[in-house]
TORTORFI-827520 format. One record per residue: x, y, z of N, C-alpha, C in turn; residue number from 1. Coordinates in Angstrom, 3 decimals. Example, Ala and Ser with C-alpha at 12.3 -4.5 7.8 and 13.67 -1.06 7.14 Angstrom:
        nc1        nc2        nc3       cac1       cac2       cac3        cc1        cc2        cc3     k
     13.190     -5.690      7.800     12.300     -4.500      7.800     13.200     -3.300      7.800     1
     12.850     -2.250      7.080     13.670     -1.060      7.140     12.900      0.030      7.870     2
END
This chain:
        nc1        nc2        nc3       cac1       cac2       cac3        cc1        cc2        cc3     k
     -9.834     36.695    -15.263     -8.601     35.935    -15.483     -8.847     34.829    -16.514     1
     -8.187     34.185    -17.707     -8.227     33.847    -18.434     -8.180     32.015    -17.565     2
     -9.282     31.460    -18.162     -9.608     30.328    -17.647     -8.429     28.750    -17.865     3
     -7.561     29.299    -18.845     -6.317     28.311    -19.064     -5.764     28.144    -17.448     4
     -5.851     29.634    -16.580     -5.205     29.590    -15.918     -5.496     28.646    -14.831     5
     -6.785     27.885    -14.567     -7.195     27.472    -13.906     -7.133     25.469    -14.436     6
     -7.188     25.385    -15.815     -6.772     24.023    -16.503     -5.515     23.898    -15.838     7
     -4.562     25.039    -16.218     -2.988     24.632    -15.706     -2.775     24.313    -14.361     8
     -3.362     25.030    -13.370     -3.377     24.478    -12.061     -3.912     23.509    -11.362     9
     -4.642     22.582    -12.462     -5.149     21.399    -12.139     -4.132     20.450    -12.285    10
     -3.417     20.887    -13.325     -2.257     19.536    -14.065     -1.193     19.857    -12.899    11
     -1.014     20.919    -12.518      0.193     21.312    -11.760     -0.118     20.299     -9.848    12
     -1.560     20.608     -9.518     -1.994     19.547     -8.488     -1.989     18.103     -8.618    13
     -2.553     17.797     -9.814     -2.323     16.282     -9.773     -1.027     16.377    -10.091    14
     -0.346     17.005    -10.750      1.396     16.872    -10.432      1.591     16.320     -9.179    15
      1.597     17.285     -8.005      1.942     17.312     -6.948      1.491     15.899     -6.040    16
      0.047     15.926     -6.415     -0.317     14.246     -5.563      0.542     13.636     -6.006    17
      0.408     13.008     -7.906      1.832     12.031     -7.985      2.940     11.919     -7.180    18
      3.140     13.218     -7.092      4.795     13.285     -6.965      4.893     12.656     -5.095    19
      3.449     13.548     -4.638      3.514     12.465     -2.834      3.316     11.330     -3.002    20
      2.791     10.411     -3.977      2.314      8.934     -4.418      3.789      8.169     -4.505    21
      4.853      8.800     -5.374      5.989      8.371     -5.908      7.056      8.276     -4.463    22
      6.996      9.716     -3.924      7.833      9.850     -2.596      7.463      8.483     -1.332    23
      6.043      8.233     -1.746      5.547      7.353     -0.481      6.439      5.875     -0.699    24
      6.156      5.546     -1.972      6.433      4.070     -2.696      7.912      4.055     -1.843    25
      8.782      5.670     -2.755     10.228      5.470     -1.876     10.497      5.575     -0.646    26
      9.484      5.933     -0.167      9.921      6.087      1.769     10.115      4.441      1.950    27
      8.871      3.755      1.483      8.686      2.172      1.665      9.575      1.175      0.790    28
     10.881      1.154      0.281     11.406      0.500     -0.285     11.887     -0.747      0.465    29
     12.254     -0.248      1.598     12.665     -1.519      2.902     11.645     -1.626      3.740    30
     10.469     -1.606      3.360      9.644     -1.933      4.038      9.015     -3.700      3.780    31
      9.281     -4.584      4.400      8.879     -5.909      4.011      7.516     -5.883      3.438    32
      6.947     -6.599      2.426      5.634     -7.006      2.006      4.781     -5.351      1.409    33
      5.782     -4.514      1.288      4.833     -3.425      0.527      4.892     -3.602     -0.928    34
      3.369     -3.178     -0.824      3.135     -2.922     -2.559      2.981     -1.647     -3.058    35
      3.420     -1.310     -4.120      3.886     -0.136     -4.424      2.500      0.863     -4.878    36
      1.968      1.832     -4.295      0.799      2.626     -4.840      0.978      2.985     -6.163    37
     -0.015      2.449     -6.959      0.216      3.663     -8.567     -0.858      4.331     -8.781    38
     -0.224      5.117     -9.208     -1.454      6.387     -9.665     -1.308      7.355    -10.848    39
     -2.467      8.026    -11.620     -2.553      7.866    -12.808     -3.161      9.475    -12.703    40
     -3.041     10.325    -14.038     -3.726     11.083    -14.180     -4.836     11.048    -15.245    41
     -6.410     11.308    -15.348     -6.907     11.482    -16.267     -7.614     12.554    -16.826    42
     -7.912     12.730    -18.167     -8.525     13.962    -18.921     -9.921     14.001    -18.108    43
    -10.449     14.974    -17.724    -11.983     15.506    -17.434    -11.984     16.779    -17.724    44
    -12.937     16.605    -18.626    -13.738     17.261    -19.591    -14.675     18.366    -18.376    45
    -14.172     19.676    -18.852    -15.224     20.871    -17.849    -15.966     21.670    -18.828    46
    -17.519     21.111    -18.184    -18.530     21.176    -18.347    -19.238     22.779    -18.238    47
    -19.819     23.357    -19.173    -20.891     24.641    -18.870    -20.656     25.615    -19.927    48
    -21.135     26.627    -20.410    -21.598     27.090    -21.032    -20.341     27.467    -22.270    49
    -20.802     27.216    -23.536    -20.084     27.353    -24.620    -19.360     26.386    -25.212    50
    -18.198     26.582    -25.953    -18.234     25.360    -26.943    -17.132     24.452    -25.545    51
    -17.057     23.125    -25.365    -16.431     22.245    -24.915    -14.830     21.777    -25.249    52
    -14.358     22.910    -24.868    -12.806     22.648    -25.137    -11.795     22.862    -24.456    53
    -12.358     22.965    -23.145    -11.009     22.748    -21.875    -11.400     21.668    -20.985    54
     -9.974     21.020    -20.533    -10.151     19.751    -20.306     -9.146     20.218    -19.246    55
     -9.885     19.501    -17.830     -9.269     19.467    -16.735     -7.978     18.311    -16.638    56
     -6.901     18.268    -15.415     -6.441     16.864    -15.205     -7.087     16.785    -13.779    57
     -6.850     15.562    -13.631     -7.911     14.656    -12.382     -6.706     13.409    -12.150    58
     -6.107     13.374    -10.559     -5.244     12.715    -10.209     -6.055     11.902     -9.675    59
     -5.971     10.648    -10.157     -6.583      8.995     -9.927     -5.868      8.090     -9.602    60
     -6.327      7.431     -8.317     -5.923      6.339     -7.421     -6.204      4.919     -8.051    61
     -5.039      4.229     -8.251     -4.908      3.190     -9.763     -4.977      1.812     -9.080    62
     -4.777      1.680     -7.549     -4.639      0.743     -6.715     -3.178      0.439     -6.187    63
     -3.021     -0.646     -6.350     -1.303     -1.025     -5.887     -0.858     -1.956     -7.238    64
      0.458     -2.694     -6.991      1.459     -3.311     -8.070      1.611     -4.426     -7.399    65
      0.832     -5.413     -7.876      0.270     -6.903     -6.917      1.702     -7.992     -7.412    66
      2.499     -7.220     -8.071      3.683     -8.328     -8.450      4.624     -8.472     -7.072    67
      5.142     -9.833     -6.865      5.718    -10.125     -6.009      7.277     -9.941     -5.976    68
      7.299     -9.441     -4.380      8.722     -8.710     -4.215      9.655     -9.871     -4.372    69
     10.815    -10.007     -3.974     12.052    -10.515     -3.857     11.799    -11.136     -2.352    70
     12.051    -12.442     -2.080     12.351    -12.967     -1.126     13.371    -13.232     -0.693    71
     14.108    -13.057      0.509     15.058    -12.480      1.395     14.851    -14.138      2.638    72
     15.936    -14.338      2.653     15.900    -15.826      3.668     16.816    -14.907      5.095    73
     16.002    -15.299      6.457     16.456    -14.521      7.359     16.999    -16.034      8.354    74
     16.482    -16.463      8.257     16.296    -17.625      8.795     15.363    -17.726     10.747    75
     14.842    -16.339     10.852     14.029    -16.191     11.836     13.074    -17.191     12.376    76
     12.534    -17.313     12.988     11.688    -18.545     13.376      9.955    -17.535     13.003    77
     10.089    -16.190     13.235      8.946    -15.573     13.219      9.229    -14.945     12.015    78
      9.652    -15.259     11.011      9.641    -14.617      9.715      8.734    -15.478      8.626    79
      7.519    -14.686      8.064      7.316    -15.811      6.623      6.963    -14.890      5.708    80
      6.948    -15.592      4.389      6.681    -15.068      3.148      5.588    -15.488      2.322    81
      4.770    -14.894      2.193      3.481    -15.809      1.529      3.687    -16.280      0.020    82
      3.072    -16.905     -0.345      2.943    -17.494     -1.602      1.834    -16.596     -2.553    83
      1.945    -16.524     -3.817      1.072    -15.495     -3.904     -0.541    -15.406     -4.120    84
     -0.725    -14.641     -4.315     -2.374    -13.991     -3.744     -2.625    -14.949     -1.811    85
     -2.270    -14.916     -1.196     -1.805    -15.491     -0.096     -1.823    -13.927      1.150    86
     -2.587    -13.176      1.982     -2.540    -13.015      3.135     -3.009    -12.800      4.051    87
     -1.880    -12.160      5.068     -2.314    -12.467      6.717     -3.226    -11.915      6.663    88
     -3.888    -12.377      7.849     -5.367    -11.706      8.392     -4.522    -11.066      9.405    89
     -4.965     -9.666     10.047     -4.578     -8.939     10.839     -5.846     -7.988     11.140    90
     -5.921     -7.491     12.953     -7.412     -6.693     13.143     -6.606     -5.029     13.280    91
     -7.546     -4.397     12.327     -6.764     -3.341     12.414     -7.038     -2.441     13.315    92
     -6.969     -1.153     13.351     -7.055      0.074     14.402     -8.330     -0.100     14.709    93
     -9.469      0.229     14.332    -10.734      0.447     14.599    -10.972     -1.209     14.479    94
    -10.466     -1.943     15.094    -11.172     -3.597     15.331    -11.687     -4.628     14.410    95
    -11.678     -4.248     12.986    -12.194     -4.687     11.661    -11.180     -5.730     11.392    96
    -11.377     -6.614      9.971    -10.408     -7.343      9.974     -9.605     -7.275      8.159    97
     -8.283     -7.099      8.501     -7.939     -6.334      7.590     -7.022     -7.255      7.285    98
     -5.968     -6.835      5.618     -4.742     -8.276      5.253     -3.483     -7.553      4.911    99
     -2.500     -8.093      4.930     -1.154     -7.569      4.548     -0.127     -8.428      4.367   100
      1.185     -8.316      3.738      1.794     -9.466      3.086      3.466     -9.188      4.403   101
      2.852     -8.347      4.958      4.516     -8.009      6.166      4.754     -8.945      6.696   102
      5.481    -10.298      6.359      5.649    -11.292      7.252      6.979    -11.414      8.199   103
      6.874    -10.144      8.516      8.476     -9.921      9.977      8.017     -9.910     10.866   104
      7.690    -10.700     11.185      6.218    -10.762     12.504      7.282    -10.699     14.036   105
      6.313    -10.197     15.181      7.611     -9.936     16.245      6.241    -10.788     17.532   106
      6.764    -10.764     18.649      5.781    -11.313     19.752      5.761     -9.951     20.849   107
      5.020     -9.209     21.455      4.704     -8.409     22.195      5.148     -9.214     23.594   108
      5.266     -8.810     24.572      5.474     -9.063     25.937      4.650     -9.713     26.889   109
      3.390     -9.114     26.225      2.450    -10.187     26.906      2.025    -11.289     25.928   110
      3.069    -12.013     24.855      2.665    -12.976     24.014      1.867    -12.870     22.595   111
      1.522    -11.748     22.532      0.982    -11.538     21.375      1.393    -11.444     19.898   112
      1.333    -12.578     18.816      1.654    -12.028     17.930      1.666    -11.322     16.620   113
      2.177     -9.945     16.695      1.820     -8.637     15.432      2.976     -8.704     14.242   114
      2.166     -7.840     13.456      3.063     -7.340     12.501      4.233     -6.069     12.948   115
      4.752     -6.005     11.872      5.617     -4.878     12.304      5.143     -3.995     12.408   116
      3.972     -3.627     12.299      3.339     -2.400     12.360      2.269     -2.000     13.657   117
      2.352     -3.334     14.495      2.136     -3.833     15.615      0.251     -4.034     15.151   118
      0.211     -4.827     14.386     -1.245     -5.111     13.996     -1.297     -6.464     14.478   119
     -1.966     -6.753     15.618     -2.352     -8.436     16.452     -2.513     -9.303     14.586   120
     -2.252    -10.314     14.827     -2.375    -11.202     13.732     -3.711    -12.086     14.457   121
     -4.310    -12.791     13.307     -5.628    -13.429     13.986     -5.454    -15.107     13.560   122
     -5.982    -15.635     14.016     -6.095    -17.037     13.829     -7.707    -17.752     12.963   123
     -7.574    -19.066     12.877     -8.617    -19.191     11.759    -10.073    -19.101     12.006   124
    -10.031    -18.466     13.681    -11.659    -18.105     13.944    -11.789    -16.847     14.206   125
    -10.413    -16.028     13.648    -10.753    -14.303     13.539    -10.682    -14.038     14.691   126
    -10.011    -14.688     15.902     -8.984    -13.889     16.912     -7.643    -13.338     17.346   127
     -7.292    -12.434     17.839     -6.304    -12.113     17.702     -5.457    -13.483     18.578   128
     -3.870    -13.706     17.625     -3.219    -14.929     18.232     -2.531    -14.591     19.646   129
     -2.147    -15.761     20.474     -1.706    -15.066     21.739     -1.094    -16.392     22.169   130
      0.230    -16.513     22.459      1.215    -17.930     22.987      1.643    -17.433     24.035   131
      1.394    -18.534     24.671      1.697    -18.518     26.146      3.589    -18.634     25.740   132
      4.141    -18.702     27.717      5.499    -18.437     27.680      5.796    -20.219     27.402   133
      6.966    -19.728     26.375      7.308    -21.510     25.400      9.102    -20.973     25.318   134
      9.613    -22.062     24.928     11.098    -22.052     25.121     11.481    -21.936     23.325   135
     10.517    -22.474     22.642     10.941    -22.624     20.618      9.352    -22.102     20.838   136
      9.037    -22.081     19.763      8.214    -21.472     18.475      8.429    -21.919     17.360   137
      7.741    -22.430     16.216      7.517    -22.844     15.388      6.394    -22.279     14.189   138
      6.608    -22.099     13.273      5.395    -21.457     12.278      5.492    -22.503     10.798   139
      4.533    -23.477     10.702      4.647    -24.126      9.431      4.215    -23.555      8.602   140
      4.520    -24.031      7.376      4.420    -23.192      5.927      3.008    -23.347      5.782   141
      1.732    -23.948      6.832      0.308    -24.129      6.032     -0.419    -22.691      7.482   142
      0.793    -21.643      8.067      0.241    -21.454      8.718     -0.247    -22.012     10.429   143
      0.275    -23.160     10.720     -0.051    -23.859     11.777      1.339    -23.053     13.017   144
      0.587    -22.540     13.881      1.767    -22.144     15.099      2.233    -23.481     16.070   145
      3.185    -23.735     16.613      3.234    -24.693     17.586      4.591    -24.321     18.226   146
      4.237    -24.797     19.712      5.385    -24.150     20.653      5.892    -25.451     21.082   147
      7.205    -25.103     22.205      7.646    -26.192     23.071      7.479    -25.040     24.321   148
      6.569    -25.718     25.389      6.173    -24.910     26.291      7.764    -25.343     27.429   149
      7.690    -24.288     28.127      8.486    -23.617     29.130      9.197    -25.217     30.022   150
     10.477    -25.338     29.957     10.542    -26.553     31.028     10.249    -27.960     30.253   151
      9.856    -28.474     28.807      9.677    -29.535     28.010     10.440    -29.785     27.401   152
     10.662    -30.778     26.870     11.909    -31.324     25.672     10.959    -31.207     24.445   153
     11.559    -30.881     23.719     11.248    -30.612     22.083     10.126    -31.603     21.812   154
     10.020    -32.836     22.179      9.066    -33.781     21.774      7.494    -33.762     22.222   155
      7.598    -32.479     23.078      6.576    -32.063     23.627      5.561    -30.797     22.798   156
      6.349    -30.132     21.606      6.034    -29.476     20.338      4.464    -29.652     20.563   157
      3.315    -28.708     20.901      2.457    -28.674     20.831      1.691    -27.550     19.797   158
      0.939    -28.108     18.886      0.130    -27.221     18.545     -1.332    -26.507     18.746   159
     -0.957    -24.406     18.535     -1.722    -23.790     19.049     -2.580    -23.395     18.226   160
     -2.783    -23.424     16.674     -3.574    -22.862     16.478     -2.948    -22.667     14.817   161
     -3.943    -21.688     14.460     -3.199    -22.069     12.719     -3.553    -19.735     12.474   162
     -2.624    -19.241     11.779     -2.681    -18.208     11.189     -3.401    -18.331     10.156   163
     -4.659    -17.296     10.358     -5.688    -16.846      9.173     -4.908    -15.879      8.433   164
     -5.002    -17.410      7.035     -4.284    -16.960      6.129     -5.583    -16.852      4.446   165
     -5.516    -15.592      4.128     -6.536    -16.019      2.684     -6.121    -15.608      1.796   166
     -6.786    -15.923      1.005     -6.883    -16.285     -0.410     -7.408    -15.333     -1.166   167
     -6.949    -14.205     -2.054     -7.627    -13.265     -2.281     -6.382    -12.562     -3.654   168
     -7.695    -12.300     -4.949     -6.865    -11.670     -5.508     -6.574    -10.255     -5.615   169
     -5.762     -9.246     -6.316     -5.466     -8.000     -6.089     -6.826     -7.137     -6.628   170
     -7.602     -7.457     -7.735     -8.778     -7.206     -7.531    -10.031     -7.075     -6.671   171
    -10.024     -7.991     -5.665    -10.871     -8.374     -4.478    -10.206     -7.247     -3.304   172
     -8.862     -6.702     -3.730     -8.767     -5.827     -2.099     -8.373     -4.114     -2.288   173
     -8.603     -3.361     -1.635     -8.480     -2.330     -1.677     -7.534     -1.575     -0.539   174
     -6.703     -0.687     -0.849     -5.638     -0.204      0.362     -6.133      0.842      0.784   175
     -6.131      0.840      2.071     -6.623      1.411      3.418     -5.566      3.173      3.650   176
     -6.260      4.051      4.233     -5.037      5.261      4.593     -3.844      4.467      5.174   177
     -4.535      3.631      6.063     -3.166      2.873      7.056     -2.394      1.936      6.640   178
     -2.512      1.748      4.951     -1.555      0.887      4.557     -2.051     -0.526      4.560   179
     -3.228     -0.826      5.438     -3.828     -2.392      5.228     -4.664     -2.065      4.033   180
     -4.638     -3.911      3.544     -5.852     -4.120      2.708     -7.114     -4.223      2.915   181
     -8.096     -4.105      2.487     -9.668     -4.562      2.796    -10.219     -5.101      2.214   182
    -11.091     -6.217      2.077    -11.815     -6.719      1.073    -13.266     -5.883      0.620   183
    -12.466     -5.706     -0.964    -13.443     -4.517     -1.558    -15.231     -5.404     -1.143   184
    -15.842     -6.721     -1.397    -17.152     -6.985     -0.583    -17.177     -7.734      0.446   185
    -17.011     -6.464      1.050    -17.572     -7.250      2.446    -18.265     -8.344      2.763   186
    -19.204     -8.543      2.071    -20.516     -9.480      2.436    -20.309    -10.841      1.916   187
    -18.760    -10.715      0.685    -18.298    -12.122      0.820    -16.573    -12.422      0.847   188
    -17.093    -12.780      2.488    -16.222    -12.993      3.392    -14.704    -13.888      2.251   189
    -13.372    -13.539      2.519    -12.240    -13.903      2.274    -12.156    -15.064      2.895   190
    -11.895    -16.835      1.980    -11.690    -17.532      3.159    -10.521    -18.229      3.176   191
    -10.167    -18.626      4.170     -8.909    -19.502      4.357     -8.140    -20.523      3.187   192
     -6.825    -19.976      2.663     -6.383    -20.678      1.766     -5.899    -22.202      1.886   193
     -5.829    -22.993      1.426     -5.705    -24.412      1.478     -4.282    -25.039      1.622   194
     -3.740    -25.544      2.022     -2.402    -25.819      1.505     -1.461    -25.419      2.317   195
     -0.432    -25.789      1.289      1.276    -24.654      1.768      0.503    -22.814      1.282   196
      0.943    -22.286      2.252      0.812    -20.938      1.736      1.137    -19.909      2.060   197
      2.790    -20.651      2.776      4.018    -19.692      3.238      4.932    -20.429      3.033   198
      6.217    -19.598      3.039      7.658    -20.205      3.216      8.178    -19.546      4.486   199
      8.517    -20.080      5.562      8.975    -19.786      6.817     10.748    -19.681      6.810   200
     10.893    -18.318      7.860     12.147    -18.293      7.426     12.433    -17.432      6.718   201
     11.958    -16.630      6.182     12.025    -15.660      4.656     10.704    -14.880      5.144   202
     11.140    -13.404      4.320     10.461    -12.143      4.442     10.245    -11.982      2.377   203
      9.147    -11.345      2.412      9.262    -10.652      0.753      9.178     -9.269      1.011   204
     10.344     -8.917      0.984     10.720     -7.619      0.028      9.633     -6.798     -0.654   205
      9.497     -5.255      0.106      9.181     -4.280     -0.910      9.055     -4.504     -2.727   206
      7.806     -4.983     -3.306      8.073     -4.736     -4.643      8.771     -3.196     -5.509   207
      8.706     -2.404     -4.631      8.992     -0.933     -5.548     10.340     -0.751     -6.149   208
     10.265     -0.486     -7.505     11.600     -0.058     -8.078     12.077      1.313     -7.795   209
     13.270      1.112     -6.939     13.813      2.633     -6.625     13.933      3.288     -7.578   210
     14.757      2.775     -8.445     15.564      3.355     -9.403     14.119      4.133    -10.611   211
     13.520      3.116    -10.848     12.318      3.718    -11.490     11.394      4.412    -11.020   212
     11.877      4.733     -9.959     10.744      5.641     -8.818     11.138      7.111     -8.810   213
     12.714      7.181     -8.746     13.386      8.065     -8.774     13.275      8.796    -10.307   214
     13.225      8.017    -11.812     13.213      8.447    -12.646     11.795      9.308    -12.700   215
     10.792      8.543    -12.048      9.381      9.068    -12.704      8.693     10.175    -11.361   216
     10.177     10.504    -10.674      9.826     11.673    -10.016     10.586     13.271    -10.279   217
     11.145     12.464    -11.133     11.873     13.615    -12.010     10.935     14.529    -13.226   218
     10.653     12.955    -13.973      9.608     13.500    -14.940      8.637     14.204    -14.119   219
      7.892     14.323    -13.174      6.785     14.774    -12.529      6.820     15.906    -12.253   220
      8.539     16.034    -11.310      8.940     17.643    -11.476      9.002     18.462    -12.671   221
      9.381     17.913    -13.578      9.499     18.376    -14.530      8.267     19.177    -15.367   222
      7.243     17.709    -15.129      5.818     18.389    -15.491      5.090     19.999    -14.814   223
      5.435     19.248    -13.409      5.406     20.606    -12.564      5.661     21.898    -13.005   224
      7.052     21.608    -13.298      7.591     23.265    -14.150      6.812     23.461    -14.867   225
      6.882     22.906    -15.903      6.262     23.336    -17.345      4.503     24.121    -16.841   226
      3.860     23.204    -16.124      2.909     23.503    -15.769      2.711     25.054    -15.116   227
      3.809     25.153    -14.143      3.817     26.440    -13.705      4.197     27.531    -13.840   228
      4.977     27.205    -15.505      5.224     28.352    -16.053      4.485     28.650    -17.349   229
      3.227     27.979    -17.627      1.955     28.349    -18.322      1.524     28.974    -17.349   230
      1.111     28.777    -16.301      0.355     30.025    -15.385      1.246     31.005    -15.137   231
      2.530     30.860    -14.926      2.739     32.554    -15.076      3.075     33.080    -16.474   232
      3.082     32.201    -17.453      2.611     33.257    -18.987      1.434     33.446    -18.840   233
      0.393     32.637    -18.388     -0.866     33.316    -18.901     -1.260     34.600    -18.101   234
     -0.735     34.394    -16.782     -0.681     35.673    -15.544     -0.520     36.996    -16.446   235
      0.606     36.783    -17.041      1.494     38.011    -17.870      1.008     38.546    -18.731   236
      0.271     37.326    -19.743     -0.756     37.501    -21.132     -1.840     38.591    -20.627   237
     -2.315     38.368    -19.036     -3.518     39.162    -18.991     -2.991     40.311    -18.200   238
     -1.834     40.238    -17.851     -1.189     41.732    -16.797     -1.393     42.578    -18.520   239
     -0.699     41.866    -19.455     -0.458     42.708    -20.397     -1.709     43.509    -21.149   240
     -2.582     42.737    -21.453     -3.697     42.647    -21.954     -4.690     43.804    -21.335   241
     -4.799     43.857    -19.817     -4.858     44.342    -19.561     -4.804     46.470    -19.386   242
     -3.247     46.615    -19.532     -2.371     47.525    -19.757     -3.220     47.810    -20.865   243
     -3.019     47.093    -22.398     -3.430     47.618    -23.328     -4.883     48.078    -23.448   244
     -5.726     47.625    -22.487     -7.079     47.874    -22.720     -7.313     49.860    -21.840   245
     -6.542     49.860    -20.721     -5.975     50.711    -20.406     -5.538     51.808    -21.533   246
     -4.591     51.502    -21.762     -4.205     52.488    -22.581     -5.011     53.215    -23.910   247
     -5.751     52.030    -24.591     -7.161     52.242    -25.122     -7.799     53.282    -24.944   248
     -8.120     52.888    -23.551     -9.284     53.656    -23.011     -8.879     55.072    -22.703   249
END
């Protein structure tokens, strides 16, 4: 079989990843604090015997789109929005400690409070946070939690503890299957940002452009075709080719 046929079905696969890369971004458009996956195709060069002139495609993972979404005022008491290069610490599935910018934060039943994705949020000694039963709740913009416990008048506003919040740029983190970030070295630790480094009250918005999401999944299909109808000319080139050697003979 004529070896084009096998170049073309490379371009036609990394087609296809794109095109799940593009679909994902749009599943997540209303998703608070997502960043949009991009991904890229590149030339690789296939290697072995004779002259060097077919060139594979190779679908490459480009990172995420670290520009900041649109902020949305909810006026929630458990809603915040970070400031940027700014986030939560959260422990993820396997117990590690992982970051994300989802600030629609909810409280579990037994007091605990997660992300929407029900990821425990941690505090500034890397435990998961946990408020007892309180009548208000409070979240300041430096990160600091404080309640009015059960049965107190407001003036009784005690504080519990502060949300591990860091400091980290889009270079320093890497996205996880599960959608968290990780800090690409481990060995130096992310630390606590200084300051204001939320706005409470407000969620940020999905960065992904629908509309441009939708366009560049068109083009993709499109590539697709084209792609898959070089493999069935070249299919044909050698059905034919074939025949004639046949008839030859």
């Amino acid at each position: 079989m004529d070896k084009a046929l096998y170049i073309a079905m490379t371009g036609a696969r990394a087609s296809l990843q794109a095109q799940a890369t593009v679909s994902h971004n749009l599943a997540n458009v209303d998703t608070a604090g997502f960043k949009a996956v991009l991904a890229n195709t590149e030339a690789f060069p296939v290697r072995g015997a004779g002259y060097p002139s077919r060139v594979a495609a190779l679908h490459v993972d480009q990172g995420f789109n670290s520009s900041l979404g649109a902020m949305r005022v909810t006026g929630n008491a458990l809603d915040v929005s970070l400031h940027a290069d700014r986030w939560l610490a959260v422990q993820s599935p396997d117990g590690g400690e992982a970051y994300t910018r989802a600030g629609n934060l909810s409280l579990t039943p037994n007091g605990q409070l997660v992300t929407a994705g029900g990821h425990p949020l941690l505090d500034e000694g890397g435990n998961p946070m946990v408020l007892p039963p309180h009548q208000a709740l409070e979240i300041g913009q430096d990160g600091t939690v404080s309640i009015v416990p059960l049965g107190e008048g407001a003036d009784t506003m005690a504080v519990l503890g502060r949300l591990k919040v860091v400091e980290a740029r889009p270079e320093q983190l890497t996205r996880g299957q599960d959608g968290l970030m990780r800090n690409t070295s481990p060995q130096q630790a992310l630390l606590q940002a200084p300051g204001t480094v939320m706005t409470t009250g407000a969620v940020e918005e999905s960065n992904v452009d629908a509309a441009g999401a939708l366009v560049q999944m068109i083009q993709i299909q499109r590539q697709f075709e084209m792609q898959v109808k070089v493999i069935k000319t070249g299919d044909e080139n050698a059905r034919t080719s074939n025949s004639l050697l046949r008839l030859g003979g």
